[in-house]
C-alpha positions in Angstrom: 58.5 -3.0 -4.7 58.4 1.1 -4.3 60.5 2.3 -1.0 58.5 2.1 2.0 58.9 5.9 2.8 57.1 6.8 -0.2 54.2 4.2 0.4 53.8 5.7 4.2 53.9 9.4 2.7 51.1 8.1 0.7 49.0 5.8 3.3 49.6 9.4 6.1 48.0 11.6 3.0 44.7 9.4 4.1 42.0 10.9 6.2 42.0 9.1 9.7 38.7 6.6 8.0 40.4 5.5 5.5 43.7 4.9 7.4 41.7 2.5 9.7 40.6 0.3 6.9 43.1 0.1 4.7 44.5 -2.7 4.5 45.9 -3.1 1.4 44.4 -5.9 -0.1 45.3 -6.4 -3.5 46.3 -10.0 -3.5 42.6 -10.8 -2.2 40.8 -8.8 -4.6 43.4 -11.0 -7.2 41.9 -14.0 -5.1 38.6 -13.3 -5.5 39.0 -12.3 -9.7 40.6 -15.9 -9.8 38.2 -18.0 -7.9 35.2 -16.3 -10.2 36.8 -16.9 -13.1 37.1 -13.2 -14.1 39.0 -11.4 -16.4 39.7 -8.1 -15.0 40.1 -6.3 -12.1 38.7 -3.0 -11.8 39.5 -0.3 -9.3 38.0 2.9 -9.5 37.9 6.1 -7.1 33.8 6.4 -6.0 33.0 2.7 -6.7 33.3 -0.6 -5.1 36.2 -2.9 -6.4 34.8 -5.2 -9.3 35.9 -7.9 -11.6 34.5 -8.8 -15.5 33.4 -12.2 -16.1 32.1 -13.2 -19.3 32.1 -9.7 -20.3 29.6 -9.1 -17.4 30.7 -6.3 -14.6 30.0 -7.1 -11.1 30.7 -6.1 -7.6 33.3 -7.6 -5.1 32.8 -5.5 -2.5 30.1 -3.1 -1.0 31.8 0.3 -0.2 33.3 3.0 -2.7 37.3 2.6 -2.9 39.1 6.3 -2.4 42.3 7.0 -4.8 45.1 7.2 -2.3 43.8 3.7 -0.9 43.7 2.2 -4.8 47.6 3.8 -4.9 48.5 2.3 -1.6 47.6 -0.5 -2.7 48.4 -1.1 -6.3 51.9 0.5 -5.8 53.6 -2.2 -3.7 52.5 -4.7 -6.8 54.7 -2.5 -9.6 58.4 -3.3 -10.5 61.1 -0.9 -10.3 60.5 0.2 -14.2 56.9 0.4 -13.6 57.2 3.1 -10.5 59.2 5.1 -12.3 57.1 5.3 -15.0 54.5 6.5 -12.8 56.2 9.0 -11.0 57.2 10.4 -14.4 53.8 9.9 -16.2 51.3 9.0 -13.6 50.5 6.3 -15.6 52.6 2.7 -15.7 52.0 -1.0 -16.9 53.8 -4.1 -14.8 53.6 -7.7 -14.5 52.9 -9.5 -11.0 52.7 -12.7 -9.6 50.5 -14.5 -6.4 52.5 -17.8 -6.2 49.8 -20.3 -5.8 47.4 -17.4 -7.3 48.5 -16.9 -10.8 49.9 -13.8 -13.1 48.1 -10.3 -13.7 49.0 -7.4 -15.8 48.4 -3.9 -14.0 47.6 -0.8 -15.8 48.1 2.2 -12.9 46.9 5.5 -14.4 45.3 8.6 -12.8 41.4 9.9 -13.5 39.7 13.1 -12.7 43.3 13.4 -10.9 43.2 10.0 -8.5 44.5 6.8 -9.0 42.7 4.1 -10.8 43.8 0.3 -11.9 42.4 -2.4 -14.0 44.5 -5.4 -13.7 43.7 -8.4 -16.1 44.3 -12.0 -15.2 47.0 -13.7 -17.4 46.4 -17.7 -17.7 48.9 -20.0 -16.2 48.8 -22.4 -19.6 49.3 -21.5 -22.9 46.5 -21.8 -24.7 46.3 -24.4 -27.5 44.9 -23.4 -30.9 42.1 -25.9 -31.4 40.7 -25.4 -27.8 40.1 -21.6 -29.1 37.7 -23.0 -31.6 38.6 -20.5 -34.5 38.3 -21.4 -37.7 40.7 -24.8 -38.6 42.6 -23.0 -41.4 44.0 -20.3 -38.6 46.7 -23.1 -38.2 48.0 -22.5 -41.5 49.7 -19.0 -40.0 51.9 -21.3 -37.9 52.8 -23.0 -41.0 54.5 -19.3 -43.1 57.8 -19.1 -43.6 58.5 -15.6 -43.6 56.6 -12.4 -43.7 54.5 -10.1 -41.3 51.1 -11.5 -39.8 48.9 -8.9 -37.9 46.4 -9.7 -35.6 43.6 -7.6 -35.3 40.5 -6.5 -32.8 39.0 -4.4 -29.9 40.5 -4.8 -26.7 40.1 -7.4 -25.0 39.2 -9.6 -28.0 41.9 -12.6 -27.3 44.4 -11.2 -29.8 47.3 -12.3 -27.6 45.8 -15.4 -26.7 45.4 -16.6 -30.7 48.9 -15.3 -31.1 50.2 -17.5 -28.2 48.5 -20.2 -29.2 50.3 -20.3 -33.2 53.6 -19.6 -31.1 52.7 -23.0 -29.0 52.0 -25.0 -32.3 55.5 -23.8 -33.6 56.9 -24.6 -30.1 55.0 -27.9 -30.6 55.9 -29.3 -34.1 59.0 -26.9 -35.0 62.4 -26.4 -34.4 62.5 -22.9 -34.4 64.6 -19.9 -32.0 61.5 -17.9 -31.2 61.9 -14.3 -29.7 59.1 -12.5 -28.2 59.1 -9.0 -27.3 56.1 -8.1 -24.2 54.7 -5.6 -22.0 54.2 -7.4 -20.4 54.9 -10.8 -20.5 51.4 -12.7 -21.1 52.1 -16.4 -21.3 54.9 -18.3 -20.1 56.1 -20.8 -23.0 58.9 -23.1 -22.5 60.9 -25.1 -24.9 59.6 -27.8 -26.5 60.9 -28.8 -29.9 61.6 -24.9 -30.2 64.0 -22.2 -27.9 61.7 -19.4 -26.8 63.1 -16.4 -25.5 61.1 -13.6 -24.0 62.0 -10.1 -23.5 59.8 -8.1 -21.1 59.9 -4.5 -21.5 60.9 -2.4 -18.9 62.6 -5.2 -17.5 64.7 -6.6 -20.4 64.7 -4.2 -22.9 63.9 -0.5 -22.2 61.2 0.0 -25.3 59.7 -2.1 -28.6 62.1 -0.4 -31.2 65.6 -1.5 -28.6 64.2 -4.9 -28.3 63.3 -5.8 -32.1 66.5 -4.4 -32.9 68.6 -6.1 -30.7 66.6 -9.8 -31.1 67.0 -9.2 -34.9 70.8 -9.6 -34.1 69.8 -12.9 -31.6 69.3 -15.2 -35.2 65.8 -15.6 -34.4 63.5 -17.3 -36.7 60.4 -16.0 -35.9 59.3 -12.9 -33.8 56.6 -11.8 -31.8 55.3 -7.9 -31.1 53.1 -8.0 -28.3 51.7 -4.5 -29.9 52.7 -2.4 -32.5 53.0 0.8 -30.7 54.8 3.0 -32.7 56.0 4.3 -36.4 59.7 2.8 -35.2 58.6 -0.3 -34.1 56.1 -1.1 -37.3 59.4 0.1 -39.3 61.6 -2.7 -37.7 58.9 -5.3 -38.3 58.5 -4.8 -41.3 62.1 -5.1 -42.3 62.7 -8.0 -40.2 59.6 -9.5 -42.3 61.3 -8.7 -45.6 64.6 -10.3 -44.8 62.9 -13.3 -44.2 61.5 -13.7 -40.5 58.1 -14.8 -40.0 56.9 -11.8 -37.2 53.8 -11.7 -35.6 52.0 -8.6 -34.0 49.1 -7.3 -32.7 47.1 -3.9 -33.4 44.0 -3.0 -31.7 41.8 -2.5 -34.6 38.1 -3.6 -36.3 38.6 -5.4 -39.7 41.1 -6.1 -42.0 41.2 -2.8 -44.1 41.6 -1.1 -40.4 44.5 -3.1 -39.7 46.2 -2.9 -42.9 45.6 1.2 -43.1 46.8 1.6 -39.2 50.2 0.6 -40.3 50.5 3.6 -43.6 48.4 6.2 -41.3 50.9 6.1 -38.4 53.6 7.6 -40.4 53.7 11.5 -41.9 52.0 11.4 -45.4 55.2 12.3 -47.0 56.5 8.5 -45.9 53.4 6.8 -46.5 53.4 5.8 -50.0 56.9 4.4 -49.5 55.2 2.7 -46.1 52.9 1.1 -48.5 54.9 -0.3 -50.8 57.3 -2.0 -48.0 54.0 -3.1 -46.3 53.1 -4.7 -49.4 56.1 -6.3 -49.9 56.4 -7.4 -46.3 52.4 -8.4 -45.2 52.0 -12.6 -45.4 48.0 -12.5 -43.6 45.7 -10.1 -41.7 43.7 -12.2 -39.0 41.0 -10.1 -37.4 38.8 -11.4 -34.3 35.9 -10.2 -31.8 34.2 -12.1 -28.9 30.5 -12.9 -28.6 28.1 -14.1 -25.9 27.6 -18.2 -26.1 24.6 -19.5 -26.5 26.6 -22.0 -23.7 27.4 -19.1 -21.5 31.3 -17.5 -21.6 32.3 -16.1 -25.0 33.4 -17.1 -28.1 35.4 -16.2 -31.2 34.5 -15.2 -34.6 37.4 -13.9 -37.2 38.2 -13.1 -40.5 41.4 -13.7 -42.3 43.0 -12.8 -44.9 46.1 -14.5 -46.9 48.0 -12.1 -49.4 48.2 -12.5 -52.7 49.2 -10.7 -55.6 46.3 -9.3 -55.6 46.3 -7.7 -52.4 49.4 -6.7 -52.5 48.4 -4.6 -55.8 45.4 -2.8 -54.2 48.2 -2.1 -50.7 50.7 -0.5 -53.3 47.7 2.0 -54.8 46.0 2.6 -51.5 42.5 0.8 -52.5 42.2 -0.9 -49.7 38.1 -0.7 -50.0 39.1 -4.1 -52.5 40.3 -5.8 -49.9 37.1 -7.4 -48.8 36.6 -8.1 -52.2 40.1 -10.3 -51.9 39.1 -12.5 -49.1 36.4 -13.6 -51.2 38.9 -14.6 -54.7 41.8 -16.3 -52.3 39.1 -19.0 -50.3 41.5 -21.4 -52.0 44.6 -20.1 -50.1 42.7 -19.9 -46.2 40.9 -17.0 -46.5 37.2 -16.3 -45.1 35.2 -13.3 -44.1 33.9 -12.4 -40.9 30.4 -13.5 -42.1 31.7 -16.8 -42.9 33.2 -17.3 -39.6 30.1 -16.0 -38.3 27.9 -18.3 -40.4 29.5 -21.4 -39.1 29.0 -20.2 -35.3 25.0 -19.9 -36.1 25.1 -23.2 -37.7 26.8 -24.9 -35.0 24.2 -23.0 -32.2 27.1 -21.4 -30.4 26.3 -17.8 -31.0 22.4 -16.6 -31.9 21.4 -14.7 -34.8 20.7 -11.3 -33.4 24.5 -10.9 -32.1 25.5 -12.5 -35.6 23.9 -9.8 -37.5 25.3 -6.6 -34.8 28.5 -7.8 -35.0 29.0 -8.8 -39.3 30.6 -6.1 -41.3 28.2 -7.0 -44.5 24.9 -8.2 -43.1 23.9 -8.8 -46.4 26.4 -11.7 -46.5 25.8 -13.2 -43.6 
């Protein structure tokens, strides 16, 4: 919690107004986001507190919210790593907890030079793979032995949660030493037939690249990336992949061919021919998801997935990734579908309608 000197220079920078109402009220904005069943949190200099639910934006409140109040507010919520990473950047990322409430992530950053936070709700239970209702042969990732499996989509499309959900069914049927590496930490897994260590950074480990390193020398079996931030950390995983962990890791990205080409373009174009070969070596599946409206209300998952083959790996090594797509199609036998096909089973069941089908499918033509 930041140093109550520094929180009352903040509150006395306050005009006289906003010093009377003030009253810091994060935990019942949190209240509120829970007991709607939102997602997110947002607070925003010039506008009312609001929350997202089902993708929808709505109001919690009915008077414009200042910076310095947001701040004063927010600030108290942050861990020790977390206010120092403000004070240096004025922008920071921290876990925190409303026993009896439930667990949020907070994103503090500054715009048009005032504070602002969105702060997402993080589920108290792990989420279980069929409840997700992705495609059945998903479950098949939990299943690998070895090798790198990216995860794929906007923000906000339940990468994490489809990630947490394979780590429960390894938790669940395996017995595996699972390490998994957070900013923060999302869901809370305990041991089951598996050991599951988690490393919060910031409060663990100082960064991604110290972290991977350092559970790479833990005898992990499998490891989890909460992102892929960074050239290092991509480096690492990949390795790790190659000398026979199974690693998991998210990248905010669009399709397959987006995911695989994040990982080559983040690294100078002298290194990225040798990038591709190791990622070709290294790469066991690409899983890419979005979110669309129910037809039921609430949202719902479509994905596309592919498993690598020799094949795949060929077109990696030369750079043709535009043959990718080409691939999901020739390795159906393996687990491997298309967006459209994903998207096709959604219409048939009446969960999604046509029109959102059609905006969302990278080929329309298939679908």
């Amino acid at each position: 919690m930041r140093e109550s000197s520094e929180l009352e220079n903040i509150v006395s920078e306050l005009n006289a107004s906003t010093q009377a109402r003030i009253t810091l009220h994060l935990d019942r904005w949190l209240g509120m986001l829970v007991a709607r069943q939102g997602s997110d949190l947002l607070l925003v200099p010039g506008a009312p507190a609001c929350i997202r639910s089902d993708g929808q934006l709505q109001n919690i409140d009915n008077r414009a919210l200042e910076g310095p109040e947001i701040e004063a507010a927010v600030l108290p919520a942050l861990s020790s790593h977390a206010l120092k990473q403000y004070r240096q950047n004025q922008i920071a990322d921290s876990s925190y907890r409303i026993p009896g409430v439930g667990r949020f992530r907070i994103n503090l950053h500054r715009e048009r030079g005032l504070a602002a936070a969105a702060i997402r709700a993080l589920p108290l239970q792990v989420p279980v793979l069929h409840d997700l209702h992705l495609p059945s042969t998903i479950e098949s990732l939990a299943n690998l032995p070895r090798g790198l499996v990216l995860v794929g989509g906007p923000a906000g499309s339940g990468k994490s949660t489809t990630v947490a959900a394979l780590v429960n069914e390894i938790n669940r049927t395996k017995a595996r030493h699972i390490v998994t590496i957070e900013d923060p930490i999302e869901y809370e897994h305990k041991h089951v037939r598996s050991i599951v260590e988690q490393v919060e950074i910031g409060v663990d480990a100082p960064d991604f690249p110290t972290a991977l390193r350092s559970a790479l020398r833990q005898a992990a079996d499998i490891l989890v990336v909460g992102e892929m931030r960074d050239a290092e950390t991509m480096r690492i995983a990949m390795n790790a992949a190659e000398t026979g962990h199974l690693v998991f890791s998210t990248l905010h990205t669009t399709d397959v061919v987006s995911t695989v080409s994040r990982i080559s373009d983040s690294f100078p174009p002298e290194r990225q021919n040798t990038i591709r070969q190791e990622l070709a070596m290294a790469l066991a599946a690409v899983l890419t998801q979005i979110l669309l409206p129910s037809t039921n209300g609430g949202r719902v998952p479509a994905a596309e997935l592919l498993i690598i083959g020799y094949g795949a790996r060929q077109h990696i090594r030369r750079n043709a990734l535009q043959h990718l797509h080409q691939e999901i199609t020739m390795t159906r036998g393996l687990g491997s579908f298309t967006l459209e096909h994903s998207l096709s089973h959604l219409l048939a069941e009446g969960r999604i309608n046509r029109e959102d089908a059609l905006l969302c499918a990278n080929h329309p033509g298939d679908l």
